[in-house]
DOTIBA-123797 format. One record per atom (N, C-alpha, C): residue in three letters; chain; atom name; x, y, z negated. Coordinates in Angstrom, 3 decimals. Layout:
BEGIN
PT   code   unit   site         c1         c2         c3
PT    ALA      A     CA          X          Y          Z
...
This chain:
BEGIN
PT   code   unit   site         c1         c2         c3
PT    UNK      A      N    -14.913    -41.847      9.554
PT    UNK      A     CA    -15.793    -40.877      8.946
PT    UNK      A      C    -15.013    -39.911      8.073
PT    UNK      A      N    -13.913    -39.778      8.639
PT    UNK      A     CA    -13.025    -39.128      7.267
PT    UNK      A      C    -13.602    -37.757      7.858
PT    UNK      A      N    -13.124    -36.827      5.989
PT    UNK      A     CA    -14.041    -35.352      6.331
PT    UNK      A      C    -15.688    -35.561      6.272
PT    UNK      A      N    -16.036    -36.584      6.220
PT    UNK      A     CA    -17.541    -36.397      6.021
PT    UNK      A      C    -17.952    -36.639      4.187
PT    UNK      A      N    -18.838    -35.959      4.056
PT    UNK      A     CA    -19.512    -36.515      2.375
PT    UNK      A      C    -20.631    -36.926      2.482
PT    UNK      A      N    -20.566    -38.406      1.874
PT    UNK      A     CA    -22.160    -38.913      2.534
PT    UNK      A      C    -23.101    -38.772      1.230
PT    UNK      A      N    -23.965    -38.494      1.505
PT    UNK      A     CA    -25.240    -38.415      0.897
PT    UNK      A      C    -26.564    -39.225      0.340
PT    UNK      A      N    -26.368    -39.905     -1.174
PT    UNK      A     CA    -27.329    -40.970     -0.241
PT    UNK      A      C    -28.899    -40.536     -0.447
PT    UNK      A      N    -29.427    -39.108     -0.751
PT    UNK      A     CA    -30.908    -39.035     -0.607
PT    UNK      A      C    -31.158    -37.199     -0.254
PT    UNK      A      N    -30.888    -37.422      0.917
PT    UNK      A     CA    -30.967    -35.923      1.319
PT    UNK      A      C    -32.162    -34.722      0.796
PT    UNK      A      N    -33.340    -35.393      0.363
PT    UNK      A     CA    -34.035    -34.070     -0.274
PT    UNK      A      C    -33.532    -33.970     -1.241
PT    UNK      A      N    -32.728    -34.938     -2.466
PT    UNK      A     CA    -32.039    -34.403     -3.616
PT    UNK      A      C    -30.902    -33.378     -3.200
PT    UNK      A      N    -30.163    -33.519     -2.318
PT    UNK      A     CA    -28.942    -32.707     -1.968
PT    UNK      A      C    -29.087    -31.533     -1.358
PT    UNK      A      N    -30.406    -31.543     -0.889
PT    UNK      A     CA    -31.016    -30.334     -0.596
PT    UNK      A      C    -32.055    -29.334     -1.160
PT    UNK      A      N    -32.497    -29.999     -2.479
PT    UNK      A     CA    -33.464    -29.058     -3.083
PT    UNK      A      C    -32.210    -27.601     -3.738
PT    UNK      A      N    -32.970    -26.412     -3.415
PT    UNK      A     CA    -32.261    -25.904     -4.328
PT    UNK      A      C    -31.908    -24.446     -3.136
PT    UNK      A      N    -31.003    -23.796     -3.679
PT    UNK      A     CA    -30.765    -22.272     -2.789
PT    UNK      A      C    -29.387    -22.234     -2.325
PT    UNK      A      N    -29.754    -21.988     -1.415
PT    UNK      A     CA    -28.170    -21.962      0.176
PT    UNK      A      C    -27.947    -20.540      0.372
PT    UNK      A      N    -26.375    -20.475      0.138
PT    UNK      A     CA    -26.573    -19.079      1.424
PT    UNK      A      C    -26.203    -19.460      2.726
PT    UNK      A      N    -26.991    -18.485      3.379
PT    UNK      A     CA    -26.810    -19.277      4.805
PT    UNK      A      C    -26.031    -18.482      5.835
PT    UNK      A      N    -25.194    -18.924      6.822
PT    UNK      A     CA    -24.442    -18.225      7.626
PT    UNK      A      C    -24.669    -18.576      9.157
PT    UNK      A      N    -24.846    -17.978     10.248
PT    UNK      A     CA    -25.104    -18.659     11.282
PT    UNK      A      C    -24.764    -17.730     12.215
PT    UNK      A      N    -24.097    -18.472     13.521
PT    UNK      A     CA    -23.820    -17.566     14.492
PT    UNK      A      C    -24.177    -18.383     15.939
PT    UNK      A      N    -24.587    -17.374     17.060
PT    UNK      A     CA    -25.591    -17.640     18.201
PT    UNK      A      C    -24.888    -17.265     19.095
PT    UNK      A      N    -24.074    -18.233     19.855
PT    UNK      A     CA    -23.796    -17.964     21.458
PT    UNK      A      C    -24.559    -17.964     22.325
PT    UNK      A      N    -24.673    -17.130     22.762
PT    UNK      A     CA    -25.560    -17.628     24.306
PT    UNK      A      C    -24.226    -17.853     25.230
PT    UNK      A      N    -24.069    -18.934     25.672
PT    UNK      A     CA    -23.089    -19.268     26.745
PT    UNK      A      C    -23.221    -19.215     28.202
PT    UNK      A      N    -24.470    -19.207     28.782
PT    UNK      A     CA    -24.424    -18.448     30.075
PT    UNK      A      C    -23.267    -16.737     30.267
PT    UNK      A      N    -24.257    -16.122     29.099
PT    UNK      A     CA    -23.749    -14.615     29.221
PT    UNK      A      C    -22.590    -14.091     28.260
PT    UNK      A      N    -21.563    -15.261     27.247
PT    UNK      A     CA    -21.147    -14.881     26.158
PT    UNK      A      C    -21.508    -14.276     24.895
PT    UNK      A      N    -22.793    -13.742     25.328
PT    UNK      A     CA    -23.475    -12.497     24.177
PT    UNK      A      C    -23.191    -13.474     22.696
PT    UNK      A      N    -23.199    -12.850     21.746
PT    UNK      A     CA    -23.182    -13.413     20.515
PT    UNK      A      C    -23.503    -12.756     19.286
PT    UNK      A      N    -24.580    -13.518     18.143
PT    UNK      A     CA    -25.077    -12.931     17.206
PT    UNK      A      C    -25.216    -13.629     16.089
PT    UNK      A      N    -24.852    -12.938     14.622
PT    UNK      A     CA    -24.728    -13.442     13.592
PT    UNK      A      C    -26.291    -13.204     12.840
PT    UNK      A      N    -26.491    -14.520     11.987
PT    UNK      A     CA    -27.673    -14.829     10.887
PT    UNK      A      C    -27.005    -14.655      9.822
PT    UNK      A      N    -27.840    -13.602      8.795
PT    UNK      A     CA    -26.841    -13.618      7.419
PT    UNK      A      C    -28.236    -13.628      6.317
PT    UNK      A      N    -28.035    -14.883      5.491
PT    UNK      A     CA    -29.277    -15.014      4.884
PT    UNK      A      C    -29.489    -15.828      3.700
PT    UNK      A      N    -30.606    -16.644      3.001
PT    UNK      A     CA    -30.644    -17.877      2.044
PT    UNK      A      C    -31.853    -18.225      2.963
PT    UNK      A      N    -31.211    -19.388      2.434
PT    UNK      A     CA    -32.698    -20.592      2.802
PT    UNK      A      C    -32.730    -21.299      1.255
PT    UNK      A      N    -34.222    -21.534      1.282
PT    UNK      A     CA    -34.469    -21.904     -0.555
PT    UNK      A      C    -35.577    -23.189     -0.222
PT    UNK      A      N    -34.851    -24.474     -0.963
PT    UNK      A     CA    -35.478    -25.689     -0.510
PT    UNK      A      C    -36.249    -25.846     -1.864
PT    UNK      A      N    -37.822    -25.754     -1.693
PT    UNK      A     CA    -38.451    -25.878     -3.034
PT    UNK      A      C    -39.244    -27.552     -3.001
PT    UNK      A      N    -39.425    -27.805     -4.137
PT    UNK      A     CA    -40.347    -29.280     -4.142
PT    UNK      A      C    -41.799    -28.914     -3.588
PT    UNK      A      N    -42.204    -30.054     -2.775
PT    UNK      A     CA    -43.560    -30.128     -2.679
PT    UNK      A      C    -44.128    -31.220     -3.256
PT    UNK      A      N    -45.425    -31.169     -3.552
PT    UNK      A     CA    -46.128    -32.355     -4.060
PT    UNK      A      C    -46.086    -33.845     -3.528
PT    UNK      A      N    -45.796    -33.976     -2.315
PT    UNK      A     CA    -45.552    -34.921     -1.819
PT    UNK      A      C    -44.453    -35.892     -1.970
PT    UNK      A      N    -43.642    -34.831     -2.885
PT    UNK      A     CA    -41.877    -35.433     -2.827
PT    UNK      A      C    -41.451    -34.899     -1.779
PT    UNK      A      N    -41.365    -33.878     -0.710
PT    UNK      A     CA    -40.850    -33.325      0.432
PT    UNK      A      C    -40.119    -32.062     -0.766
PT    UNK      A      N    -39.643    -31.733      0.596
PT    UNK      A     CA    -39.407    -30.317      0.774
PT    UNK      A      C    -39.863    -28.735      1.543
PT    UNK      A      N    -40.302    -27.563      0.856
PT    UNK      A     CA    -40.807    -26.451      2.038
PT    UNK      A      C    -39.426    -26.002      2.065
PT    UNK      A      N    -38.686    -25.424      3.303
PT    UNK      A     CA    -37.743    -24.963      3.420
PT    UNK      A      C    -37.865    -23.183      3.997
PT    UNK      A      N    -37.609    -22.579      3.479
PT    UNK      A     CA    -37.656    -21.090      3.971
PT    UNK      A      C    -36.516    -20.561      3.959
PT    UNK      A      N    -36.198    -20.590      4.880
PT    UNK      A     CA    -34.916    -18.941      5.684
PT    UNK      A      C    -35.235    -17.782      5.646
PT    UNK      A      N    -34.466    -16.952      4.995
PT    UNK      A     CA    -34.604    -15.489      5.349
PT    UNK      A      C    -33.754    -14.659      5.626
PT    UNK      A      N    -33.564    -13.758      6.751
PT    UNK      A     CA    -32.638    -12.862      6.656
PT    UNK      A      C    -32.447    -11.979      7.194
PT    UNK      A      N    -31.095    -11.298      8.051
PT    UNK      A     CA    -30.955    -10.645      8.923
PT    UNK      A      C    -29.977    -10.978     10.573
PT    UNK      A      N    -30.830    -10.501     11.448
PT    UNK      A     CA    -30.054    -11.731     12.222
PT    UNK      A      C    -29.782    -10.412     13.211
PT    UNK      A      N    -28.335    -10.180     13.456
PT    UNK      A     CA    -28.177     -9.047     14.416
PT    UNK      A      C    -27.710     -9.865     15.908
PT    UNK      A      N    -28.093     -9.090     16.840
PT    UNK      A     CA    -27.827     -9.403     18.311
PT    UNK      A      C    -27.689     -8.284     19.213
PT    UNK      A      N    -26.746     -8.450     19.796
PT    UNK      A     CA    -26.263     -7.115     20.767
PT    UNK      A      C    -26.304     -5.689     19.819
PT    UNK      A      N    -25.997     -5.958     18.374
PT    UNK      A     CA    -25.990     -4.841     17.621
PT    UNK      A      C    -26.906     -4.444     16.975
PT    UNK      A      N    -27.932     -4.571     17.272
PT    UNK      A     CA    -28.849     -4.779     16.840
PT    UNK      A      C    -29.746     -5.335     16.214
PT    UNK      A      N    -29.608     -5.214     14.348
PT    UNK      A     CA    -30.312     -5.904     13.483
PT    UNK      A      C    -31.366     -5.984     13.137
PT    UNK      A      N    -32.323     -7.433     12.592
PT    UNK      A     CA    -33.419     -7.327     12.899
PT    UNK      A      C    -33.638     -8.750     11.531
PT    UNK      A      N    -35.245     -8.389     10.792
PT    UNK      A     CA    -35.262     -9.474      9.675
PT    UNK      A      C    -35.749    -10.304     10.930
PT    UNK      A      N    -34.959    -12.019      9.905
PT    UNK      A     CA    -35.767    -13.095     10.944
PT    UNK      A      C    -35.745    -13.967      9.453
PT    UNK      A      N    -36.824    -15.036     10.060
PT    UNK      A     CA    -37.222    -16.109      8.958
PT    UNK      A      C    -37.602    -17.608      9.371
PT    UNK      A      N    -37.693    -18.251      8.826
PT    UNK      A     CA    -38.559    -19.647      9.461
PT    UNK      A      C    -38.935    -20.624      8.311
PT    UNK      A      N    -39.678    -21.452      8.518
PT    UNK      A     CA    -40.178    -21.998      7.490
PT    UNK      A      C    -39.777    -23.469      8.242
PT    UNK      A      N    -39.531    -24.940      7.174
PT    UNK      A     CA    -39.424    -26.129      8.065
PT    UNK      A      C    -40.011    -27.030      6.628
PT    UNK      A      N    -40.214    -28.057      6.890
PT    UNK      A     CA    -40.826    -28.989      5.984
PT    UNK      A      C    -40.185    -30.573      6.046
PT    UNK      A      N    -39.497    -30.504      5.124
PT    UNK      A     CA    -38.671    -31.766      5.257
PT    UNK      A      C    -39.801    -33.096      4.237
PT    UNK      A      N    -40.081    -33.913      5.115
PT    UNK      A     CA    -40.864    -34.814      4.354
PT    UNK      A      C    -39.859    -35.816      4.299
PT    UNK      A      N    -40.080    -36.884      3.159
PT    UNK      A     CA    -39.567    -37.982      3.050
PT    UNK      A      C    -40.175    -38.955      4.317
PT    UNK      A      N    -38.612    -39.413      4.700
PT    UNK      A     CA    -37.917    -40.252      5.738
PT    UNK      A      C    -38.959    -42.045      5.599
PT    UNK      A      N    -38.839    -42.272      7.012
PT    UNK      A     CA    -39.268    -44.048      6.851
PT    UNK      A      C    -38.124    -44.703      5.950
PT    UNK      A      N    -37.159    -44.207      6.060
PT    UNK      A     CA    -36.303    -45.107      5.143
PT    UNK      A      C    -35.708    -44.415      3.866
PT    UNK      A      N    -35.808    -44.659      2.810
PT    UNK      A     CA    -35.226    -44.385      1.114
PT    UNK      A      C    -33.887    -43.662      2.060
PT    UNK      A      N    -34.128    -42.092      1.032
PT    UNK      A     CA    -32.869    -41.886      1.226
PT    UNK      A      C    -32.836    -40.606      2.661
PT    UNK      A      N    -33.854    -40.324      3.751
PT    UNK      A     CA    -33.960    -40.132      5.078
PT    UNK      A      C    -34.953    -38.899      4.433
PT    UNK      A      N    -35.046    -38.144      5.666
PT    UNK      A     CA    -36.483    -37.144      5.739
PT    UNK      A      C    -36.603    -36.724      7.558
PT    UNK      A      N    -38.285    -36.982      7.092
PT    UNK      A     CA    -38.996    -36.678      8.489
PT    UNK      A      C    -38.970    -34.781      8.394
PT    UNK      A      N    -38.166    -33.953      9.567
PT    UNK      A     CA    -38.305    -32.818      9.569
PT    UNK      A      C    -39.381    -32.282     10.227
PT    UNK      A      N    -39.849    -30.816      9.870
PT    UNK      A     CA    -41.694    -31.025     10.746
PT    UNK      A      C    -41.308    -29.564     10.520
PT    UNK      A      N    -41.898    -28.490     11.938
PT    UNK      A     CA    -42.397    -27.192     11.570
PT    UNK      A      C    -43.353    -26.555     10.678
PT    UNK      A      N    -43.561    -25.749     10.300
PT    UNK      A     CA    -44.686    -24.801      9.244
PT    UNK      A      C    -46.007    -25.657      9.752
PT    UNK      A      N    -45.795    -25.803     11.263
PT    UNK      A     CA    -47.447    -25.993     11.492
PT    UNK      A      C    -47.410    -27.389     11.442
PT    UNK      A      N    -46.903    -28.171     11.099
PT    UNK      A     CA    -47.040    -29.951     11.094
PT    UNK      A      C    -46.372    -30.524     12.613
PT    UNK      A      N    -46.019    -30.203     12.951
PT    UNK      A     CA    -44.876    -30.527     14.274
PT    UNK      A      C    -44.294    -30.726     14.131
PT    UNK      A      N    -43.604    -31.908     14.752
PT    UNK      A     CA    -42.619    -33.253     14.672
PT    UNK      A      C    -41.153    -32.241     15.212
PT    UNK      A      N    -39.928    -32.136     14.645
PT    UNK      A     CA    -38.907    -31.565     14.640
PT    UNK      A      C    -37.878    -32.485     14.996
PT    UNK      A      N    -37.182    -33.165     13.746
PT    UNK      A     CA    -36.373    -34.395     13.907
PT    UNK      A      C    -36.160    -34.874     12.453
PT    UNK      A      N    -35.257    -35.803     13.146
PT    UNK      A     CA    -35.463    -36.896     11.588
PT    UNK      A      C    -33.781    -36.601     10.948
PT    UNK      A      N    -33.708    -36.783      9.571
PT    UNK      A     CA    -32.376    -36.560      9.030
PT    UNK      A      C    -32.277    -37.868      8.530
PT    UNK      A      N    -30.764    -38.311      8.546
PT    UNK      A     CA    -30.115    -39.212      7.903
PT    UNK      A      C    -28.797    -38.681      7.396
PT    UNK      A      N    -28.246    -38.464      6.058
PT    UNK      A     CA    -26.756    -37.990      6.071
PT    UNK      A      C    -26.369    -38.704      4.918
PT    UNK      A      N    -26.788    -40.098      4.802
PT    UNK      A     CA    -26.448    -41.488      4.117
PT    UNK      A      C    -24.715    -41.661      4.440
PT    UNK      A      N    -24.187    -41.293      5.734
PT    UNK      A     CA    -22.895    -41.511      6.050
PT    UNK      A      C    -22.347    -40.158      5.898
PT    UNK      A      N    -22.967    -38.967      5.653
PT    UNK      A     CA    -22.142    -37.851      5.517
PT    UNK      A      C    -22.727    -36.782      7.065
PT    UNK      A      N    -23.187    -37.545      7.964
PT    UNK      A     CA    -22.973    -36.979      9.274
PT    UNK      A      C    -24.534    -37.763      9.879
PT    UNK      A      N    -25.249    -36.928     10.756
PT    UNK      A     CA    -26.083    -37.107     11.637
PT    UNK      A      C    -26.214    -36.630     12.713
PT    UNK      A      N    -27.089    -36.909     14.136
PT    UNK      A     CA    -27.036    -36.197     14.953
PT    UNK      A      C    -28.682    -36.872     15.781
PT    UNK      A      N    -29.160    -35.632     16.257
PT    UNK      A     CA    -30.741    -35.155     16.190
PT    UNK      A      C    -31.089    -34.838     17.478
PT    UNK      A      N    -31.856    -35.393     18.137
PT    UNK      A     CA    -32.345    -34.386     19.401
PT    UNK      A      C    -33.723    -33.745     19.382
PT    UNK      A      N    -34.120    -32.921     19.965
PT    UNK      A     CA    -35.267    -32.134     19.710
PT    UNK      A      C    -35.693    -31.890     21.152
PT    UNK      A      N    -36.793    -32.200     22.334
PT    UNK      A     CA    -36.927    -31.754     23.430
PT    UNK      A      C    -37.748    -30.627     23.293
PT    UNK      A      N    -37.665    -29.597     23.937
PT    UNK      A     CA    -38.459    -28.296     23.702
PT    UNK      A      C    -38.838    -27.840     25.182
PT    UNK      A      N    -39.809    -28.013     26.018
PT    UNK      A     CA    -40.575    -28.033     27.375
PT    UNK      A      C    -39.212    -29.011     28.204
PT    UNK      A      N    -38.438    -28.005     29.140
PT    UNK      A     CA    -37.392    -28.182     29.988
PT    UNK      A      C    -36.026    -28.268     29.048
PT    UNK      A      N    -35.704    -27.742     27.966
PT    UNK      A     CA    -34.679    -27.471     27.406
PT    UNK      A      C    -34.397    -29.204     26.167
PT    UNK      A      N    -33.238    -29.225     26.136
PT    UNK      A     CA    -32.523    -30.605     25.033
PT    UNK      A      C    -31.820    -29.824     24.382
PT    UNK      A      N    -32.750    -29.667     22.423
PT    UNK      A     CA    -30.977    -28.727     21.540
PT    UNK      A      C    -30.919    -29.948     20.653
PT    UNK      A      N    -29.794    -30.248     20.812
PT    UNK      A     CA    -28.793    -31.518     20.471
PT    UNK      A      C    -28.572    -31.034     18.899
PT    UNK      A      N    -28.810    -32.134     17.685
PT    UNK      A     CA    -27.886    -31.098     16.453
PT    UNK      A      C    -27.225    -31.945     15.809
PT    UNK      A      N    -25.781    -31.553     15.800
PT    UNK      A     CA    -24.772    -32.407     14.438
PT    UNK      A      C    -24.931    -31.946     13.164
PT    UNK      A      N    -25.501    -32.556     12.039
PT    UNK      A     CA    -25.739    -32.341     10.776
PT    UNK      A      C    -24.379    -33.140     10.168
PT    UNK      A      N    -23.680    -32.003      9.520
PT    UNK      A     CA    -22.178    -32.407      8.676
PT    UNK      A      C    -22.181    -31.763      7.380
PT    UNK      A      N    -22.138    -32.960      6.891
PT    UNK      A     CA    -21.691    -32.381      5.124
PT    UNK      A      C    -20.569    -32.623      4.615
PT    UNK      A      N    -19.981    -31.537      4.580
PT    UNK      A     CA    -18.859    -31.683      4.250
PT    UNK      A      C    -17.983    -31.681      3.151
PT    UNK      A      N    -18.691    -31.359      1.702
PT    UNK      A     CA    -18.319    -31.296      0.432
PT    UNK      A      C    -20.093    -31.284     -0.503
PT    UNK      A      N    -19.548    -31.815     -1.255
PT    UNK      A     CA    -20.968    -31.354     -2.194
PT    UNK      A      C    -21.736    -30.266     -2.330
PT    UNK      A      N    -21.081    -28.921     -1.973
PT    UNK      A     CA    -21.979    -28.060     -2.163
PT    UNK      A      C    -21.901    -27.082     -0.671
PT    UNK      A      N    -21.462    -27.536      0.213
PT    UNK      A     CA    -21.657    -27.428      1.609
PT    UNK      A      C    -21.753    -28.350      2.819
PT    UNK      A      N    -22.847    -27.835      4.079
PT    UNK      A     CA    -23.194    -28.589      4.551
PT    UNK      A      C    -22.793    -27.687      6.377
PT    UNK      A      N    -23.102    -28.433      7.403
PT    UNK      A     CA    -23.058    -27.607      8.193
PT    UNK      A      C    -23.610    -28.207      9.387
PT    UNK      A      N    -24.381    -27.305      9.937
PT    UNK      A     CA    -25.259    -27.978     11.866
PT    UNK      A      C    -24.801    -27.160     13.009
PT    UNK      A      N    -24.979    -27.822     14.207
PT    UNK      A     CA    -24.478    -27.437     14.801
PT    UNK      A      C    -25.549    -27.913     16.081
PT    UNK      A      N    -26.022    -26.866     16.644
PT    UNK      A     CA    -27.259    -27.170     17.895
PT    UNK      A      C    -26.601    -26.750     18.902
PT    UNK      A      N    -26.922    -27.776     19.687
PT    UNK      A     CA    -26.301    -27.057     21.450
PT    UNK      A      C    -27.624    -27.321     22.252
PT    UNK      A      N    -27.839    -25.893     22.697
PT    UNK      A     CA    -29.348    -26.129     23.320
PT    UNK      A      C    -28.649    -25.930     25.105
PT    UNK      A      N    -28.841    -27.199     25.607
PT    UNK      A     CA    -29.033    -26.998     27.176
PT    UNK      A      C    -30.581    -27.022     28.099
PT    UNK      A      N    -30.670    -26.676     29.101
PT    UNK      A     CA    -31.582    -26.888     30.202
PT    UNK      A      C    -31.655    -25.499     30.877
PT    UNK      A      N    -32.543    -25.451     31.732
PT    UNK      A     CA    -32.778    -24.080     32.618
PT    UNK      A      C    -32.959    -22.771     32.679
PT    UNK      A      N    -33.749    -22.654     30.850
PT    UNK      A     CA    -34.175    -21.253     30.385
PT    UNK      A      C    -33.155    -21.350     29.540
PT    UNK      A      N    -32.159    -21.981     28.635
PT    UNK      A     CA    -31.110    -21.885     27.891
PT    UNK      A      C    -30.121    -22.423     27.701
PT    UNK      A      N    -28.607    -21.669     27.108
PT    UNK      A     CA    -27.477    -22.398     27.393
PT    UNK      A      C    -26.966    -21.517     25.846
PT    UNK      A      N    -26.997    -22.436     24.343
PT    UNK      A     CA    -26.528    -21.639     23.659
PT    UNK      A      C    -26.008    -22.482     22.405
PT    UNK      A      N    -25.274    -22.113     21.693
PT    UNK      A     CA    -24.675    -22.620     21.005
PT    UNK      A      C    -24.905    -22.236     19.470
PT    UNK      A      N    -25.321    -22.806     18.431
PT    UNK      A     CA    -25.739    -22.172     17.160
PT    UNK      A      C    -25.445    -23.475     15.782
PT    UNK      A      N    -24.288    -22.393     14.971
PT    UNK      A     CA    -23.278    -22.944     13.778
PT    UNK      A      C    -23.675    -22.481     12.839
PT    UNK      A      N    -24.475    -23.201     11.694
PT    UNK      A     CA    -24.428    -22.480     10.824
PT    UNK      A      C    -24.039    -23.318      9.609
PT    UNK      A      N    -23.345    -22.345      8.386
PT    UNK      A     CA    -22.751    -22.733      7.353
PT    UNK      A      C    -23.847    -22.527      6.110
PT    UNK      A      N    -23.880    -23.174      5.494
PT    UNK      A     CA    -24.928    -23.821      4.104
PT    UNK      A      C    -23.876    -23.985      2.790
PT    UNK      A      N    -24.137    -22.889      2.184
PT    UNK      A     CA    -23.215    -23.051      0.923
PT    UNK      A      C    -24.497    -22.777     -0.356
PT    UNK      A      N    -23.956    -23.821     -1.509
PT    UNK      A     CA    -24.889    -23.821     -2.172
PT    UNK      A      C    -24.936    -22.475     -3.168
PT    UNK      A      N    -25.959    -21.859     -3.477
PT    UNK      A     CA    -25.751    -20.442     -4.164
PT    UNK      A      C    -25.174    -20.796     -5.853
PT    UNK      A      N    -25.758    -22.245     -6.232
PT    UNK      A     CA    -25.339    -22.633     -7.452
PT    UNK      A      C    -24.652    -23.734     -7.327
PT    UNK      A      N    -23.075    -23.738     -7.610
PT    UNK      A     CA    -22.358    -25.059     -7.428
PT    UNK      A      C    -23.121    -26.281     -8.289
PT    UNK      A      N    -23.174    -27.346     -7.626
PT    UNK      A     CA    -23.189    -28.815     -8.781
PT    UNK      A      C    -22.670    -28.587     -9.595
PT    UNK      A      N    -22.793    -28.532    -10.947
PT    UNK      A     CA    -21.835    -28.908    -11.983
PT    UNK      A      C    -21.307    -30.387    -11.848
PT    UNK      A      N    -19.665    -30.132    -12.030
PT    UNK      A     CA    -18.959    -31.406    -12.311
PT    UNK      A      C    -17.959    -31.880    -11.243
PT    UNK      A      N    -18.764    -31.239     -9.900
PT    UNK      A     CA    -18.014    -31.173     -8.773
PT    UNK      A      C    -16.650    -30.708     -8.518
PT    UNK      A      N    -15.973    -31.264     -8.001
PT    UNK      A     CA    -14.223    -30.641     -8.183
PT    UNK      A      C    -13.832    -30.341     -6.501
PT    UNK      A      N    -13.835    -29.425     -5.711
PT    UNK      A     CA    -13.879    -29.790     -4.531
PT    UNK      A      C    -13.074    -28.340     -4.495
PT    UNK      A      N    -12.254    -27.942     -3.387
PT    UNK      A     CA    -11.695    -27.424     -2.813
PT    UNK      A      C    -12.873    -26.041     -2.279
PT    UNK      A      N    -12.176    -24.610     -2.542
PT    UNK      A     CA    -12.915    -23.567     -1.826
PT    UNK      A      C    -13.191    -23.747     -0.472
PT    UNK      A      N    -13.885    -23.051     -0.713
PT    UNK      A     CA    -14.824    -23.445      1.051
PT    UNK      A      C    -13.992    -22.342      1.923
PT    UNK      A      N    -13.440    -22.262      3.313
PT    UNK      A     CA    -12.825    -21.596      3.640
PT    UNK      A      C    -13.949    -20.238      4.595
């Protein structure tokens, strides 16, 4: 597990404001497009999390605002969270107790696979590979926290 930072209660490590970085292969056609944005993890009453993205996401040159909303509820197990869309739809489940997870999501015909890596205290990073018939694409994005932990001693993020 070396290189990983494990976590042991992921809505604590995640409440709070990210900037967010993300970039979109489509690998059939090479095309490729960057997300430049924050996502801001606020408390909900439940003990969850609402998660909102916002930003600008250009493709073929062309920039355009994009957003999404996700809802991280607390996990069956201390420590875990059940992930769910805006509308209450089952997403996937997080564990990053060891530093590292990995998620599948079926979406009709298509499987996007995701490695969840944390890699220092105040960065995190996923990584979706969506295969099947209507898609072939690849999407990295970097999670840096907008306010470091205090106390944390960790190496610049490159």
């Amino acid at each position: 597990m070396d290189g990983f930072w494990p976590v042991p209660d992921v809505l604590t490590y995640l409440a709070g404001d990210w900037r967010t970085e993300r970039t979109v292969r489509d690998l059939a056609s090479g095309d490729e497009g960057v997300f430049s944005g924050t996502t801001a993890f606020g408390r909900l009453e439940d003990g969850g999390l609402l998660s909102h993205e916002s930003g600008i996401f250009v493709w073929q040159g062309v920039p355009r605002p994009a957003e999404r909303t996700l809802r991280f509820l607390p996990g069956a197990t201390p420590g875990t969270a059940d992930v769910r869309f805006s509308d209450g739809r089952p997403f996937h489940d997080l564990d990053l107790t060891s530093g590292h997870h990995r998620a599948d999501h079926p979406c009709a015909a298509d499987l996007y696979r995701g490695d969840f890596t944390v890699l220092a205290a105040n960065h995190w990073r996923t990584v979706w590979r969506v295969g099947g018939p209507a898609k072939a694409l690849l999407l990295t994005t970097d999670h840096t926290r907008e306010t470091p932990t205090p106390g944390t001693d960790e190496p610049p993020i490159p």
